[in-house]
C-alpha positions in Angstrom: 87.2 124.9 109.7 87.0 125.5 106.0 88.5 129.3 106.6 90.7 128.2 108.8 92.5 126.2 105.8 91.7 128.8 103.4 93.6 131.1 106.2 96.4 128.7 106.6 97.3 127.8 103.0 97.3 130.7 101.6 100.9 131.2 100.6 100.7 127.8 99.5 98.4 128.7 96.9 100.3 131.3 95.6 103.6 128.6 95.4 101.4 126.3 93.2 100.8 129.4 90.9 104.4 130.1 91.1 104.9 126.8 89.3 101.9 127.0 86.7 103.5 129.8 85.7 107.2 128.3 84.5 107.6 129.0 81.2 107.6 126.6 78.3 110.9 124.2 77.9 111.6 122.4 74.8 113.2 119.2 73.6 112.5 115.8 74.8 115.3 113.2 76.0 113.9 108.9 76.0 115.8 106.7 78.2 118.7 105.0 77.2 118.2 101.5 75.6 119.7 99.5 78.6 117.8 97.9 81.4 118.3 99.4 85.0 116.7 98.6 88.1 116.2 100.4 91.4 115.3 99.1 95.0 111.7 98.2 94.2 112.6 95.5 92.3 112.8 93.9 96.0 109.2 94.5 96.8 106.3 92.4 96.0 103.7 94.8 95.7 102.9 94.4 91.9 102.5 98.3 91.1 106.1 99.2 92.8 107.4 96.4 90.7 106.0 98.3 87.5 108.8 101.0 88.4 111.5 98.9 89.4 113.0 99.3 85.8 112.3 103.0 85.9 115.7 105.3 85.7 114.0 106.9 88.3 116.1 106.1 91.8 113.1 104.9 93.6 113.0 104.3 97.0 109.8 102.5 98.9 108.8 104.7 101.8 111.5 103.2 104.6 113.5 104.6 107.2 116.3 104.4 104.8 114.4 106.4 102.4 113.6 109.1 105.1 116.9 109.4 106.8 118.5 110.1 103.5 116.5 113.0 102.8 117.1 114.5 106.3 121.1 113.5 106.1 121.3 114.8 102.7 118.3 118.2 103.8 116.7 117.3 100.0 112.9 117.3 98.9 111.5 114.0 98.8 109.2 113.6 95.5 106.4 111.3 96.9 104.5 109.5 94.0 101.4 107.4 94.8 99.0 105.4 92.3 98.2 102.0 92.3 98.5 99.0 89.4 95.3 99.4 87.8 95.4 103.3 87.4 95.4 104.4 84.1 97.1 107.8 84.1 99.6 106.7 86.4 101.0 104.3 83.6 100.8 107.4 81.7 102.7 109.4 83.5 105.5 106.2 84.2 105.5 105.9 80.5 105.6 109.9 79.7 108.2 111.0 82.6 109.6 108.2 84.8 111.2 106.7 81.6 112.7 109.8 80.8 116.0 109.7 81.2 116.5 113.5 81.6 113.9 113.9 84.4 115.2 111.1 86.0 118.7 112.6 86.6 117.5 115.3 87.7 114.9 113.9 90.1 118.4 111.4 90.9 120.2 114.3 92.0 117.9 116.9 93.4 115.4 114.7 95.1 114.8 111.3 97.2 112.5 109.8 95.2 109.5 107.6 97.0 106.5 105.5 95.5 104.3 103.7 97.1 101.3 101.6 96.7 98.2 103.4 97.7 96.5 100.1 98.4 99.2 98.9 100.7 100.3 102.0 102.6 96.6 103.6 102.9 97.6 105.7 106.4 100.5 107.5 103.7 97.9 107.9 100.6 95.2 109.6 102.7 97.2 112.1 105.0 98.9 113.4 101.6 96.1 113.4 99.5 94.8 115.6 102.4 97.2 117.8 101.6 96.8 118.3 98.1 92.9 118.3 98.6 93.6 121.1 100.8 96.1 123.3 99.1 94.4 123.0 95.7 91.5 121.8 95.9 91.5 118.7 93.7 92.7 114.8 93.9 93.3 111.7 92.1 96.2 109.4 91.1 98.9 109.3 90.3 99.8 111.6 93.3 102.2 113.5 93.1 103.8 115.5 96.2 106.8 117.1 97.1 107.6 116.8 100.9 110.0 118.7 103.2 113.2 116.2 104.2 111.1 115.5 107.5 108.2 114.6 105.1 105.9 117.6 105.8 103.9 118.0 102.7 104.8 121.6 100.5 102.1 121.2 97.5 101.5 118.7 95.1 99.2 117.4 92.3 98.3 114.5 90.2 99.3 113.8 87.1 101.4 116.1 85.3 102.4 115.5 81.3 106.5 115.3 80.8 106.6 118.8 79.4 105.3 122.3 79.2 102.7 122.2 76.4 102.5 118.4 76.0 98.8 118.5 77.1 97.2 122.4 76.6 98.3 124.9 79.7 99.3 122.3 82.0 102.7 122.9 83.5 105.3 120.3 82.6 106.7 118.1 85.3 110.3 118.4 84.1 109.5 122.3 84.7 108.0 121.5 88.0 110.5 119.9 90.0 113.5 122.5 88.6 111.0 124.9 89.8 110.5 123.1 93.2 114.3 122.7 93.4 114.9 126.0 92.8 112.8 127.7 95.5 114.0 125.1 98.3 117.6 126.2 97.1 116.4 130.0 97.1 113.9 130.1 100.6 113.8 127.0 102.2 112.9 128.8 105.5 109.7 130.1 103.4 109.8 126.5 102.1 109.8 124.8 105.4 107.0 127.4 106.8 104.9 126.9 103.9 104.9 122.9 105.0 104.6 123.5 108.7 101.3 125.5 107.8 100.1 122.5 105.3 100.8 120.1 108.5 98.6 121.6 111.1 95.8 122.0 108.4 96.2 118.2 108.1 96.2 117.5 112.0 93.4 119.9 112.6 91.2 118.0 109.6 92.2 114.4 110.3 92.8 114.2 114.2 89.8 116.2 116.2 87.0 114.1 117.1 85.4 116.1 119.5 83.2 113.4 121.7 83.2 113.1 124.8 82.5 109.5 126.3 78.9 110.4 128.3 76.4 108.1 130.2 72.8 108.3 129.3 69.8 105.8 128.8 69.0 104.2 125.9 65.3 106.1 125.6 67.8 109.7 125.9 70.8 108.1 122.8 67.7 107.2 121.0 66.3 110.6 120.8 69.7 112.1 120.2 70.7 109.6 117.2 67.4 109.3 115.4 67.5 112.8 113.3 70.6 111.7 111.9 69.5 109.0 109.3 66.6 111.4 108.6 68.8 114.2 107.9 71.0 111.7 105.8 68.1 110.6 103.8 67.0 114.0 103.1 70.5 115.3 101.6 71.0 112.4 99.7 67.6 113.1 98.1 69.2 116.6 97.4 72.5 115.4 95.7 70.1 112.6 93.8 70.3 112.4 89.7 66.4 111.9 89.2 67.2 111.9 85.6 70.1 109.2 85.6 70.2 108.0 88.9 73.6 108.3 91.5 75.0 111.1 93.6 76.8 113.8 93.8 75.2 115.9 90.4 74.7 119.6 90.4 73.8 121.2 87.3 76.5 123.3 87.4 78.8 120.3 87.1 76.6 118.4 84.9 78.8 115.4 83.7 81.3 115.0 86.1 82.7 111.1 86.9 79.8 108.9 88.8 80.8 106.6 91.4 78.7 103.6 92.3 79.3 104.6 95.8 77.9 101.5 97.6 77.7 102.6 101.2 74.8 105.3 100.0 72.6 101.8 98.3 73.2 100.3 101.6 71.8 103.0 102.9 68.7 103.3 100.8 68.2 99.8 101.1 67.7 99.9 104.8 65.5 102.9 105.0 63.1 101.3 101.2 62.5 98.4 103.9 61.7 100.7 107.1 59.6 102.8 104.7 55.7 102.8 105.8 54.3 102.4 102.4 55.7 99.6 100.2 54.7 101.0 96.8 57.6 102.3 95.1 56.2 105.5 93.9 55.4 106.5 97.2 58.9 105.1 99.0 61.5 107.7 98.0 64.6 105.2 99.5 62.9 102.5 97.2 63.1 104.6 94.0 66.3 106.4 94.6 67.9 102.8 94.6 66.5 101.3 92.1 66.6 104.1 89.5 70.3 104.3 90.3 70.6 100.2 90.1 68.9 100.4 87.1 70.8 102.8 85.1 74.0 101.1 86.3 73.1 98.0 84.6 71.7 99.6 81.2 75.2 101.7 81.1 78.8 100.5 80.6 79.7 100.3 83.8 78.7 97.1 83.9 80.6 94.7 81.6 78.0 93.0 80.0 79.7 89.7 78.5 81.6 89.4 80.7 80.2 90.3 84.5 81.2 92.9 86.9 81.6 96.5 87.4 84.7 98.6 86.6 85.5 101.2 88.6 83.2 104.5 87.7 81.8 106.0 84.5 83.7 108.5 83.3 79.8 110.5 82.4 77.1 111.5 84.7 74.7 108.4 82.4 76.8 105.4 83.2 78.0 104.9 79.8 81.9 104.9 79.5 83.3 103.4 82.6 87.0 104.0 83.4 87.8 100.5 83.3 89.5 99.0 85.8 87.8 97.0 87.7 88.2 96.6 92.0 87.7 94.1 94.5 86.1 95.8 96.8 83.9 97.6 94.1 82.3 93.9 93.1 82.5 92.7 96.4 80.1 95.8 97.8 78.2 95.5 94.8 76.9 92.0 95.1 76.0 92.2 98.5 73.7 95.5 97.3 72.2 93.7 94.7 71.7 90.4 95.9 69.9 92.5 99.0 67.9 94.5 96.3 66.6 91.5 94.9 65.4 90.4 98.6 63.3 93.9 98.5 61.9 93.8 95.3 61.9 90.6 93.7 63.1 91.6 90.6 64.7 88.5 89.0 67.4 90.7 86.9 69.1 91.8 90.2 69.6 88.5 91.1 71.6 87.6 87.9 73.7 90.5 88.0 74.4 89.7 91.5 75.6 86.3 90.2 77.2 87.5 87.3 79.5 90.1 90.3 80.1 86.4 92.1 81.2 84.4 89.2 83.7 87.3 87.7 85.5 87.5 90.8 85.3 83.2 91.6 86.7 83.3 87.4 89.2 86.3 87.6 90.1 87.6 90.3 90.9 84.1 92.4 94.0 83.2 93.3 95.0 79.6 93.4 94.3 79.3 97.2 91.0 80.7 97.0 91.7 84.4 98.3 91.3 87.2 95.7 93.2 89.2 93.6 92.8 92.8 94.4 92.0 94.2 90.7 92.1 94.0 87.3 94.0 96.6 85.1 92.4 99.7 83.2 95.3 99.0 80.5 96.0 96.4 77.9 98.9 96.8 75.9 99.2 100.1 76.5 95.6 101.3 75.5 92.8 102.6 78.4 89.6 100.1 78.1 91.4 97.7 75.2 90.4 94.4 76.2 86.6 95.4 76.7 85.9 98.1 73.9 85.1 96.6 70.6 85.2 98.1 66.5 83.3 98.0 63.8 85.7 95.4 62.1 85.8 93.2 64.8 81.7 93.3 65.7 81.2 92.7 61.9 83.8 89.4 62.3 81.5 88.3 65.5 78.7 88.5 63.4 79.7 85.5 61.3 80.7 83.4 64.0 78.1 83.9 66.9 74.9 82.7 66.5 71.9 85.2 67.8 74.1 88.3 67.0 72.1 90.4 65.7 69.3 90.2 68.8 72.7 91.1 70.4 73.5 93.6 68.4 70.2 95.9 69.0 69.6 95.1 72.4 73.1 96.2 73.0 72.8 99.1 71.1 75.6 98.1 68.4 74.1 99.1 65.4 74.3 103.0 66.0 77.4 105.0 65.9 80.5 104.6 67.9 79.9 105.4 71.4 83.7 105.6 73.2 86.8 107.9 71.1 84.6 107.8 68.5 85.2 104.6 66.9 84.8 102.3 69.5 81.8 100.7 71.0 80.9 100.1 75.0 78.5 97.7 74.7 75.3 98.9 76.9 71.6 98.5 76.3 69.5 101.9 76.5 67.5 100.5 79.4 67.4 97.7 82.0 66.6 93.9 80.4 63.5 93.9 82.4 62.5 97.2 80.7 63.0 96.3 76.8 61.4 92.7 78.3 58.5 94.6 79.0 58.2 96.8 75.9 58.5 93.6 74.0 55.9 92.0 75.7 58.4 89.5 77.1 59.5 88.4 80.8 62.9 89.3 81.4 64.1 85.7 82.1 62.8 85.2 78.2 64.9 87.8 76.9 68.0 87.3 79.0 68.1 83.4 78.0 67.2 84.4 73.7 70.7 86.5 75.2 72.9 84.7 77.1 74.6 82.3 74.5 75.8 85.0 72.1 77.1 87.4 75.1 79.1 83.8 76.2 80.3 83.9 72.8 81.3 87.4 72.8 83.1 86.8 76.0 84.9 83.8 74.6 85.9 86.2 71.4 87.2 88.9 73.6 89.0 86.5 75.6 91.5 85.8 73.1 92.8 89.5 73.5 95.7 90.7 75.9 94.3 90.7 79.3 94.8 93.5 81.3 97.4 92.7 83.9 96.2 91.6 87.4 97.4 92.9 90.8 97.8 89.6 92.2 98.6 91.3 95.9 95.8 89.8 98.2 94.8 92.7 101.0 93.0 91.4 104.1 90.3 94.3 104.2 89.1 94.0 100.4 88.9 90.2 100.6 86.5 91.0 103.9 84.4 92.6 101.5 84.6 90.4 98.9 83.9 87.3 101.5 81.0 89.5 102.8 79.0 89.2 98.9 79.7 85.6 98.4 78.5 84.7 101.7 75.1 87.2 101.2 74.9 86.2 97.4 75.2 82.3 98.6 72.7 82.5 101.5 69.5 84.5 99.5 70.2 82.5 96.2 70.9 79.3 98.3 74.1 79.3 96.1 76.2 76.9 98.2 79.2 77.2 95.7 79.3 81.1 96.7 79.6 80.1 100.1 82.5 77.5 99.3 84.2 80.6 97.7 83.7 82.7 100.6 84.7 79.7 102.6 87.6 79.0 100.7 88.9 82.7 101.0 88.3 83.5 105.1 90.4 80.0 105.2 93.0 81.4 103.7 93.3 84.8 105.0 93.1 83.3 108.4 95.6 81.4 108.1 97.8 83.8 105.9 97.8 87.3 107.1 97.1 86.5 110.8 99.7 86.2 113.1 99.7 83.5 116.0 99.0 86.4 118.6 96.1 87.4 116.7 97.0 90.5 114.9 96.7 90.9 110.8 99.1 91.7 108.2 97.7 94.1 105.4 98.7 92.3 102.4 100.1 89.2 100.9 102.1 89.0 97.8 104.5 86.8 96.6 104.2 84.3 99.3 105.1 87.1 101.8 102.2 88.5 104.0 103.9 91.9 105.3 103.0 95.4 106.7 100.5 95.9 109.8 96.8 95.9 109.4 94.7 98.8 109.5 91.6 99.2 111.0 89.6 98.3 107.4 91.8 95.2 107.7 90.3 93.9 111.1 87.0 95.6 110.5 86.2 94.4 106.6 87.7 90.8 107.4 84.9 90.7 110.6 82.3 91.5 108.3 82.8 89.4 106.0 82.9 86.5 108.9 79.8 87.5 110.6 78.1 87.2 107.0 79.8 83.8 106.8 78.1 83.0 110.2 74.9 84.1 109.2 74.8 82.2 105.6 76.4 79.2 107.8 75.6 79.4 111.0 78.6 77.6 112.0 80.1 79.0 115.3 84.0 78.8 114.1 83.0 82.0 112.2 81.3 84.0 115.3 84.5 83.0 117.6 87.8 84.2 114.5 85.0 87.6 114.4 84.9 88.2 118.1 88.5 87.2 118.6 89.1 90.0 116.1 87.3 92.8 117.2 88.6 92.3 120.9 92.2 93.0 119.4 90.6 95.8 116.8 89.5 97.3 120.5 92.3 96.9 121.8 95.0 98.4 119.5 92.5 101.2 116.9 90.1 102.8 119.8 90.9 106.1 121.3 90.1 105.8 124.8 88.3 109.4 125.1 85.9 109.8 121.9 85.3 106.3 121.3 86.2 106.9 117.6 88.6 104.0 116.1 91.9 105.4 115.0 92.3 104.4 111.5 96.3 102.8 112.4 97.2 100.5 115.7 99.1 102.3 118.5 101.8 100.3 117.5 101.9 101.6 114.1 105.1 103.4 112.5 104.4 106.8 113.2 104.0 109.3 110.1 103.0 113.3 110.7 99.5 112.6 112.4 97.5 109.3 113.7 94.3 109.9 112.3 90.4 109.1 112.1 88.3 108.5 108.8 84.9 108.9 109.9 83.7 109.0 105.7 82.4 106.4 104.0 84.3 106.6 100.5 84.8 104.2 97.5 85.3 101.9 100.9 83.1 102.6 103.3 84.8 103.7 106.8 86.1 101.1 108.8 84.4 103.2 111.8 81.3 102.3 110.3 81.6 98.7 109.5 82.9 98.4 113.0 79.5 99.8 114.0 77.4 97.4 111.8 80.1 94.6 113.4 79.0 95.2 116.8 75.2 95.3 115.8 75.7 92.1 114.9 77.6 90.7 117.6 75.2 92.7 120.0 72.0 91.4 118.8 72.2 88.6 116.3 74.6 86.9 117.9 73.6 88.3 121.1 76.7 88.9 122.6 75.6 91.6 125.3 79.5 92.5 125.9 79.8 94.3 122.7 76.5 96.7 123.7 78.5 99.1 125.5 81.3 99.5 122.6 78.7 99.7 119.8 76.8 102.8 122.0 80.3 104.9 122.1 80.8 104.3 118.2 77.6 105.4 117.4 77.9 108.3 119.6 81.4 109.1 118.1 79.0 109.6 114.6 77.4 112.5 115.8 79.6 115.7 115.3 80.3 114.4 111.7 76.5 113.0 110.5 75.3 116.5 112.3 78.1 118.7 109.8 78.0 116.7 107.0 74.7 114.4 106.8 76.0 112.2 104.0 79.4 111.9 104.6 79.1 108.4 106.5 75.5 106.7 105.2 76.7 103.6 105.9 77.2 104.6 109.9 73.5 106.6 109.3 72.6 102.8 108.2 73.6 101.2 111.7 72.1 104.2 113.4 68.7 103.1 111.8 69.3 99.1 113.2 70.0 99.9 116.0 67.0 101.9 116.8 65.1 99.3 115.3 67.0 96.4 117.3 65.6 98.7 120.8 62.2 99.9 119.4 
């Protein structure tokens, strides 16, 4: 498969090195000082609202969007991002401002953004096609598309100008030089695209499974190798030295990722492990050293709970630092479960401290949640949570216990983000320096707690970042899913309120009378069709209300649910759940995401769905369903062993729930 792209794309790589290879432009125009506004100012999502003042003509992605480009055979320059990303404000404040490359974006191009969060189907067959023609991603996205919306190439962010930022090409040199060849060879143009498109289909589309009928004794025997093989290339891609995934020594400090569907994973094989001692239970240790180092870096925001969304190091210490929904949600299910393993007290209140962020900031009025909070305040990355030397040496007037504060939270050495800012981060877990001290951990968090409140209260004086107040059903699944786990092993009956409080509303909300969910709800509008993460997150996070409750109303919205999910997302000949409804608007291919990601695959929490309903619930119905999804997991867990640990995860249950 991967020479098949390289085969495919070829010419497309030589494009993109057509463009790094404009020469230099100079001069710089700002837009005019007037206000203007475009046709996002009539959407509710809050990132396309960001742009709506943009000179930029933007257009959300719409058939009216779509037929233009074909009526008027133009390029469509698709940009993605989202309202917490931080270098898509940059590039907004660097290039969509600018009045010179927005008249000529105006007049060469149809210009579309859209919010990665709302239109995920439209973020993840593009960002296909940039991973595939050069090898990289992120966001902003930035893509330029044939007039029938067949991707040509793209990238990510790009600075305004050529030697803004080192080599990088310009953007302003970018699209005259994208304009230019579609005016020159747009039959290359076009073939170029065509040859990007069937790389996508044959990537995103095949699941090669056949439906098959064997006994349970014969499925078991086929599917239990797979969380075996998943544990074992985990252990390869393990940090032993830092804890999390994904480190080679060749690309020693990349970006780390708390990537929560591999801790579920751990977590389930640390309890299935024959020896309980942690030195001898590799699951056990991988998890914990990679809790543990999570918690002493900066990705965790100390004063004032929560994770952002990655460190921007391979030692947790500088976090990008926006922080997600579904991020907080995950992790307080994983450490509130970690805490049921082990025992260890300081898992518990970090759990708690994930639950009471989100209850504080990130709940809406009507008790559903927010889906993030912003990297940015006034215009600075990591502003509202960094802190300098002036302003530490003003806290330590006012807030009593400081200086404990100050060592344990390692304050008192040099600057530790742009050098002259400090992350605040202690150089090992609370229970650890406990320990050293000769101190239980509850001891030193409580000689703690009143000065990080106070720190908290300081800091809360600053600009806040902004807050993407759009409500999506799938993250607030998630999110439902930790109160409701956090609530029921800490007997926390205020996290199961919030949980309540939340299902409630989304219920009501974003489902329709004939059963079927909306994605998102913003602006008292709920709009655009659910995906499968929609109907699969939101079950999840009701079977884990019924188990914390046990009330029945729970079990009956879940099942009600996944009969429609069934109904509308599965293919009919692998078993494999498509990732959009048949129903859905069609775009270039209708596609499967077997991986578990940032978010783990809805294909997956379907599967851990139908455990539930199979054997906790014991709804003998779903048996059959669950089989052909777990089946559909084997071409995928057999290439790529830790692509989907969380489906590896419901493998191992289920063998356990027939064993």
């Amino acid at each position: 498969m991967i020479l098949y792209f390289h085969t495919t794309i070829r010419s497309t790589r030589t494009f993109i090195g057509l463009l790094s290879a404009v020469a230099c432009l100079s001069g710089f125009a700002f837009a005019e000082d007037r206000i203007v506004t475009n046709r996002l100012s009539k959407e509710s999502s809050p990132y396309l609202l960001q742009h709506a003042h943009n000179p930029v003509d933007w257009y959300p992605w719409d058939s009216e969007a779509l037929d233009l480009a074909k009526k008027e055979n133009k390029l469509i320059f698709l940009s993605v991002g989202y309202s917490a990303c931080h270098w898509c404000h940059v590039m907004e404040r660097e290039s969509f401002v600018d009045q010179e490359i927005a008249n000529y974006l105006n007049e060469n191009f149809v210009c579309i953004k859209v919010d990665r969060e709302e239109r995920p189907d439209i973020d993840q067959i593009y960002m296909t096609a940039i991973q595939l023609t050069s090898g990289r991603s992120g966001w902003p996205m930035s893509v330029f598309l044939t007039p029938d919306a067949k991707p040509i190439f793209g990238g990510s962010y790009f600075p305004a100008r050529d030697g803004d930022r080192g080599g990088s090409p310009g953007f302003l040199s970018v699209i005259r030089r994208a304009q230019s060849l579609w005016k020159s060879d747009s039959a290359g143009v076009l073939t170029q695209a065509d040859r990007v498109t069937d790389a996508i289909v044959a990537s995103m589309s095949k699941a090669n499974v056949q439906m098959q009928s064997e006994s349970t004794a014969e499925l078991i025997e086929s599917l239990s190798r797979l969380p075996i093989q998943t544990e074992e290339r985990l252990v390869e891609q393990f940090d032993a030295a830092y804890g999390g995934f994904s480190y080679d020594d060749a690309n020693s400090n990349r970006p780390k990722f708390p990537e929560p569907s591999n801790l579920f994973f751990l977590l389930q094989r640390a309890k299935q492990a024959s020896s309980p001692d942690a030195e001898q239970n590799l699951a056990r240790k991988m998890l914990t050293k990679t809790l543990d180092s999570m918690i002493a870096g900066g990705i965790f925001d100390h004063f004032g709970g929560g994770f952002h969304r990655y460190s921007t190091d391979r030692f947790w210490r500088i976090p990008h630092f926006e922080k997600m929904l579904y991020d907080n949600g995950q992790l307080a299910q994983v450490y509130a479960r970690a805490f049921e393993l082990t025992g260890r007290h300081e898992y518990q209140v970090v759990a708690e401290s994930i639950c009471d962020f989100a209850i504080r900031e990130l709940r809406s009025k009507d008790g559903a949640f927010f889906a993030s909070l912003d990297a940015d305040s006034e215009n600075e990355e990591g502003k509202f949570y960094r802190w300098s030397r002036v302003e530490l040496d003003a806290a330590a007037r006012t807030v009593e216990g400081f200086h404990e504060l100050e060592k344990v939270y390692q304050l008192t050495q040099a600057p530790n983000f742009e050098g002259q800012f400090y992350a605040p981060q202690p150089e090992k877990t609370l229970t650890a320096l406990a320990a050293e001290r000769s101190q239980s951990f509850t001891e030193l968090d409580r000689s703690l707690s009143s000065a990080r409140r106070s720190m908290a209260s300081i800091r809360s004086t600053r600009v806040r970042p902004a807050t993407d107040e759009k409500i999506l059903t799938s993250w607030n699944g998630l999110m439902i899913a930790g109160l409701a786990d956090a609530g029921r092993i800490f007997k926390r009956e205020d996290y199961i309120a919030a949980a309540t409080e939340a299902a409630t509303f989304v219920l009501a909300e974003l489902k329709t009378k004939d059963g079927r969910l909306f994605r998102t709800f913003a602006a008292g509008e709920a709009k655009l069709n659910g995906y499968l993460d929609d109907y699969a997150f939101l079950v999840y996070g009701l079977l884990s209300l019924h188990q914390a409750t046990l009330q029945s109303q729970w079990l009956d919205e879940a099942t009600a649910l996944t009969d429609v999910q069934m109904e509308f997302f599965q293919d009919r000949t692998s078993g494999v759940f498509f990732y959009t409804s048949s129903d859905h608007a069609e775009l270039i291919v209708r596609f499967h995401d077997p991986v578990d990601g940032a978010v783990p695959s809805g294909n997956s929490v379907t599967a851990a769905n139908l455990n539930y309903l199979t054997y906790l619930a014991e709804r003998t119905e779903y048996r059959a369903p669950l089989l052909v999804t777990l089946r559909s997991s084997i071409p995928m867990l057999t290439k790529h062993p830790s692509a989907c640990p969380l489906m590896a995860t419901q493998i191992d249950r289920w063998i356990e729930f027939n064993h």
